[in-house]
MMTF fields as JSON, N, C-alpha, C and O atoms, coordinates in Angstrom:
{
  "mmtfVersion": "1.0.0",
  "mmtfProducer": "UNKNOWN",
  "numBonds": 279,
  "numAtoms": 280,
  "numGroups": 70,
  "numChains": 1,
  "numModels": 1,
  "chainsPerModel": [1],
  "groupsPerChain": [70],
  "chainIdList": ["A"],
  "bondAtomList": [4, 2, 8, 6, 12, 10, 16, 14, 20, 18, 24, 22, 28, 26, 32, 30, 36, 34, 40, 38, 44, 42, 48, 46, 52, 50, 56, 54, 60, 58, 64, 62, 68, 66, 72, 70, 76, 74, 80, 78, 84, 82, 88, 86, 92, 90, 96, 94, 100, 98, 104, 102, 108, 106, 112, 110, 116, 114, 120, 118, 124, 122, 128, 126, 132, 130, 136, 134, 140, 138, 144, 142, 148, 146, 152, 150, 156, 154, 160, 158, 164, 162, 168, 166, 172, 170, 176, 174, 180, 178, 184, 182, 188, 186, 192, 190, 196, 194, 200, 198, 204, 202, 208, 206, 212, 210, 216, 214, 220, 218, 224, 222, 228, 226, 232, 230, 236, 234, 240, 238, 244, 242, 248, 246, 252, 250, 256, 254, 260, 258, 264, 262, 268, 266, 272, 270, 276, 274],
  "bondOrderList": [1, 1, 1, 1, 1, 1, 1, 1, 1, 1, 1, 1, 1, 1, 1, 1, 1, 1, 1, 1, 1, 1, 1, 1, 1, 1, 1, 1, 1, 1, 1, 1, 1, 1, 1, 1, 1, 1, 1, 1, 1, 1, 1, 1, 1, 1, 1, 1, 1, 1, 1, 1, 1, 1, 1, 1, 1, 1, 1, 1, 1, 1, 1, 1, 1, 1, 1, 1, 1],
  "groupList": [{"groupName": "UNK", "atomNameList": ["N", "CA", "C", "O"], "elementList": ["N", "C", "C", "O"], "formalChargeList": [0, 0, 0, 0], "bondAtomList": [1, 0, 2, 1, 3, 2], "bondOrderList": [1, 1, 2], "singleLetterCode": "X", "chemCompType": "L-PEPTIDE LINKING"}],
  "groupTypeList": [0, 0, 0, 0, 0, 0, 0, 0, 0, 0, 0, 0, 0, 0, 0, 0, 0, 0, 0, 0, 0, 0, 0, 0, 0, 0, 0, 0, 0, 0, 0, 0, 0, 0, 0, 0, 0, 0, 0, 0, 0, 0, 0, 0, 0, 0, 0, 0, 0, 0, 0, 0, 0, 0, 0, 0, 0, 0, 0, 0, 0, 0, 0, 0, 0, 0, 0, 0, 0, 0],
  "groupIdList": [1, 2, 3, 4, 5, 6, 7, 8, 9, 10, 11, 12, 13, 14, 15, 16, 17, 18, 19, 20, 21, 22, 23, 24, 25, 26, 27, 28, 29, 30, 31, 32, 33, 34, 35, 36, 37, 38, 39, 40, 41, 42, 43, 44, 45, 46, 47, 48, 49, 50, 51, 52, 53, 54, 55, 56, 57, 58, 59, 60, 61, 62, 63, 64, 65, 66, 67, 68, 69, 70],
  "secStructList": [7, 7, 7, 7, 7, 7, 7, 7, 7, 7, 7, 7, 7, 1, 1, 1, 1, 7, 7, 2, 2, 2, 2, 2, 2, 2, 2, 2, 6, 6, 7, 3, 3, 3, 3, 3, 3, 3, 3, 3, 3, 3, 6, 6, 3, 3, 3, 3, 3, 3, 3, 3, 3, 3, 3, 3, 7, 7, 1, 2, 2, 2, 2, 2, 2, 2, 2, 2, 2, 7],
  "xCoordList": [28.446, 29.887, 30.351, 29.722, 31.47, 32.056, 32.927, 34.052, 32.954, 33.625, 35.664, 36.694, 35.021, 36.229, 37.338, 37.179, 38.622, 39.856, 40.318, 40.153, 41.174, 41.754, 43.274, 43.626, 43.853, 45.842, 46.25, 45.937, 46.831, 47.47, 49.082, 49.753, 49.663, 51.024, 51.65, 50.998, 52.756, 52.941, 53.802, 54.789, 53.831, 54.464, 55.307, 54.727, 56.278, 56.672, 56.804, 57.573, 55.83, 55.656, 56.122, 55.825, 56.735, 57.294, 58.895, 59.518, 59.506, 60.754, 60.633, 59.597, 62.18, 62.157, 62.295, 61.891, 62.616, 62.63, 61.342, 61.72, 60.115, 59.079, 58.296, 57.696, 58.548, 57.58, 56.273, 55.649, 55.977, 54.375, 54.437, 53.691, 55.704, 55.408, 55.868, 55.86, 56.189, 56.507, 54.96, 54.539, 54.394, 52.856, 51.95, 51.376, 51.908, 51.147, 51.47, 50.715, 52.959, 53.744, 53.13, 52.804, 53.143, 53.062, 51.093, 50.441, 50.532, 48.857, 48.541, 47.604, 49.346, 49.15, 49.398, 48.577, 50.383, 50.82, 50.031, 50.07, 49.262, 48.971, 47.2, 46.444, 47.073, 45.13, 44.691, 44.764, 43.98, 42.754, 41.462, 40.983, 40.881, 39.497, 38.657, 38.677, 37.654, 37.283, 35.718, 35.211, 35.194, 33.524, 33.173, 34.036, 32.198, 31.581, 30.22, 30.053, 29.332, 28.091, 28.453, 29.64, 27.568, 27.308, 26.011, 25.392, 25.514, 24.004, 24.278, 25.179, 23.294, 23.046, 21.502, 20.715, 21.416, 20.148, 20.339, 21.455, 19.22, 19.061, 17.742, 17.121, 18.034, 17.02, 16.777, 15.651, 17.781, 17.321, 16.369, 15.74, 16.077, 15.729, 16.7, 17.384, 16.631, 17.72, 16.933, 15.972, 17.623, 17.453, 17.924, 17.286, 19.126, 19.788, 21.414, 22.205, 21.194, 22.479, 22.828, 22.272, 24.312, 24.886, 25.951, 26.729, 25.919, 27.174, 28.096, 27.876, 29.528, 30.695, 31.194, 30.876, 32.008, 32.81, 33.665, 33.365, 35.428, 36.407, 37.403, 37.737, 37.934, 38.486, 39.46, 39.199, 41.106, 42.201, 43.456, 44.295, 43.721, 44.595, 45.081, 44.339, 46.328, 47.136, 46.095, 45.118, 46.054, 45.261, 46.114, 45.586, 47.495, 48.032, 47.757, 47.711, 47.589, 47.2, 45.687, 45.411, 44.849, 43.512, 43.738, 43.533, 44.237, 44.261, 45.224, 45.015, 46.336, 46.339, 45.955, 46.387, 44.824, 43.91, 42.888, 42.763, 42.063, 40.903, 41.818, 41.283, 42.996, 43.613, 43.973, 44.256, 44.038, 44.295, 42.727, 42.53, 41.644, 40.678, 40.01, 39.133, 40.301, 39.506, 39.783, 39.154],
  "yCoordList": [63.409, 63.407, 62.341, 62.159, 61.61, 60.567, 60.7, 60.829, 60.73, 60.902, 59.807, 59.824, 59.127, 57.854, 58.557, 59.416, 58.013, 58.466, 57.29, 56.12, 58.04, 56.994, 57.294, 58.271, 56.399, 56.618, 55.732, 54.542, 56.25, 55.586, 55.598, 56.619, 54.228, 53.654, 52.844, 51.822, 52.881, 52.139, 51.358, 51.985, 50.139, 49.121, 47.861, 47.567, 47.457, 46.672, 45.251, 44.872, 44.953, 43.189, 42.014, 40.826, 42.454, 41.275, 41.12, 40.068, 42.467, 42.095, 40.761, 40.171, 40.35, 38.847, 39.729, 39.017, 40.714, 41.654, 41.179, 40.714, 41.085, 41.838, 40.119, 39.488, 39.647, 38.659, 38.391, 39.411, 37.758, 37.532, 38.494, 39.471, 38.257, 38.977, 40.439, 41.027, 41.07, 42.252, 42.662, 43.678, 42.255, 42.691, 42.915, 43.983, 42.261, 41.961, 42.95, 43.428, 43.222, 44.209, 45.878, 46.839, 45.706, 47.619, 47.533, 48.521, 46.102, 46.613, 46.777, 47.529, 46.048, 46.442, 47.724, 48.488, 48.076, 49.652, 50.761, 51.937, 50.335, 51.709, 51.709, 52.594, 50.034, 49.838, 50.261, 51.239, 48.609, 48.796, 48.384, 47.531, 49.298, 49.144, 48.793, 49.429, 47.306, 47.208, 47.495, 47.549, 47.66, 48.013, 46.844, 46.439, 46.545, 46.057, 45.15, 44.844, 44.707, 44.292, 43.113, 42.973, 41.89, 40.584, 40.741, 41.294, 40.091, 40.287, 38.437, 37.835, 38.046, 36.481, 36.937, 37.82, 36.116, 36.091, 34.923, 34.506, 34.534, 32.824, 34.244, 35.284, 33.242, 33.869, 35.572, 35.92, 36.645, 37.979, 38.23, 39.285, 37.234, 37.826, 37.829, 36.869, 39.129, 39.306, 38.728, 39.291, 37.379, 36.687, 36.966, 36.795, 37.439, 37.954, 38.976, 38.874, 39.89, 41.164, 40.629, 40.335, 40.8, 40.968, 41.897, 41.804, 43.026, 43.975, 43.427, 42.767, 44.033, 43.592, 44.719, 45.607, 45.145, 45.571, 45.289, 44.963, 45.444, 44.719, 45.844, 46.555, 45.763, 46.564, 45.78, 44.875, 46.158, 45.337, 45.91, 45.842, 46.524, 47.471, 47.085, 46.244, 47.487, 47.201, 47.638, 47.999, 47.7, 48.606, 49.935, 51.021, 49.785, 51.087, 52.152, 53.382, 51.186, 52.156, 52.974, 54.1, 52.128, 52.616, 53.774, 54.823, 53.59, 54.53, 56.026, 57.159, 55.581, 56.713, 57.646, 58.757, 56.786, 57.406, 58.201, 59.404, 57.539, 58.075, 59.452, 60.493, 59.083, 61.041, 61.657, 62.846, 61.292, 62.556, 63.085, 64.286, 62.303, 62.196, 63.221, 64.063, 63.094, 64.098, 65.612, 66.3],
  "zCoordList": [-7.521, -7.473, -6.488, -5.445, -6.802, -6.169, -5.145, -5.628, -3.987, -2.879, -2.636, -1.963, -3.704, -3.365, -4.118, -4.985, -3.61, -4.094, -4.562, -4.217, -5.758, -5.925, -6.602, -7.264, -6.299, -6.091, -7.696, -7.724, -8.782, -9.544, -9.333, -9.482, -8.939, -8.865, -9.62, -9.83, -10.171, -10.975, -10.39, -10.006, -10.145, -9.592, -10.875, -11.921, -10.616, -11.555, -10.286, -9.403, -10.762, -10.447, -11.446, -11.319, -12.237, -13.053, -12.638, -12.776, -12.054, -11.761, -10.97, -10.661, -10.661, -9.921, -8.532, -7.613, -8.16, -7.239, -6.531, -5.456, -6.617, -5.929, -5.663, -6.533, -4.139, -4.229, -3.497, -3.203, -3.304, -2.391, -1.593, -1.654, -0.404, 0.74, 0.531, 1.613, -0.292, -0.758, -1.22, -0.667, -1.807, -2.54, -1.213, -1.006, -0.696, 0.868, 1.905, 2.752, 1.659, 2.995, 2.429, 3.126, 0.589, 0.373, -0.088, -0.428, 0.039, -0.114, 1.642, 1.909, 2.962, 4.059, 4.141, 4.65, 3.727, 4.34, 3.491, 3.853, 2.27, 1.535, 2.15, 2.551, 1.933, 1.954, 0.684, -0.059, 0.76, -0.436, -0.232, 0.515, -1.194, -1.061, -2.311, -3.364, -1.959, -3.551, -2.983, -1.863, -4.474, -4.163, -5.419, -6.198, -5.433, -6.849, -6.68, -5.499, -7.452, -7.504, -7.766, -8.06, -7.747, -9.138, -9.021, -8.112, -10.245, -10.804, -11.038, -11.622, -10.437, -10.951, -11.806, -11.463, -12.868, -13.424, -14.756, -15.064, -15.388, -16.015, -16.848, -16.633, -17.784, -18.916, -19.003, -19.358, -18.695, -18.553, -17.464, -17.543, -16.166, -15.317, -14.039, -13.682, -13.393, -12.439, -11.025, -10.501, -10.506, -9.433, -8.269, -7.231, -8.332, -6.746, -7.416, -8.354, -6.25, -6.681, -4.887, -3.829, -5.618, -3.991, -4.29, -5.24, -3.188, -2.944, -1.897, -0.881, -2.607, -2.173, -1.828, -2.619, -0.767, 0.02, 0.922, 2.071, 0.236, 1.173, 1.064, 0.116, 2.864, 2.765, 3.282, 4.074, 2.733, 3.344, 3.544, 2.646, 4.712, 5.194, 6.492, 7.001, 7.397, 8.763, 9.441, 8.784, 10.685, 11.76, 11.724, 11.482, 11.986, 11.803, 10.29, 10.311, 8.946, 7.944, 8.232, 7.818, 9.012, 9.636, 10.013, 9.401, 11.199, 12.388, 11.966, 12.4, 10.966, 10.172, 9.254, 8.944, 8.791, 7.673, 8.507, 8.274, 9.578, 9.97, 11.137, 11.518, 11.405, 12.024, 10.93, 11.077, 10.054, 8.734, 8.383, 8.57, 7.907, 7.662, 9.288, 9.096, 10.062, 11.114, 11.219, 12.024]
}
């Protein structure tokens, strides 16, 4: 079983409403987190995997997550 949460929002980014620094101000304040692999490989053999993990949130969205989280 998977421990990760995850939040569906529906955001309308096509209005003329919503620009750069609007996208930037509500992924600072909510935090995101990506996970994911790449597989390099040439002829079906797998040469190198690298894991990815980024996390991109305020210090204050931190510090509010990990006192809810305690």
């Amino acid at each position: 079983m998977s421990d990760i949460e995850r939040y569906d929002v529906e955001l309308d980014l096509i209005g003329p409403e919503w620009s750069v620094a609007d996208l930037i101000d509500h992924l600072l304040h909510r935090g995101v987190c990506v996970k994911g692999n790449v597989t390099v490989s040439i002829a079906g053999i797998d040469l190198m995997t690298l894991g990815l993990q980024v996390v991109f949130a305020s210090t204050a969205t931190l510090r509010r997550r990990s006192k809810e989280a305690a």
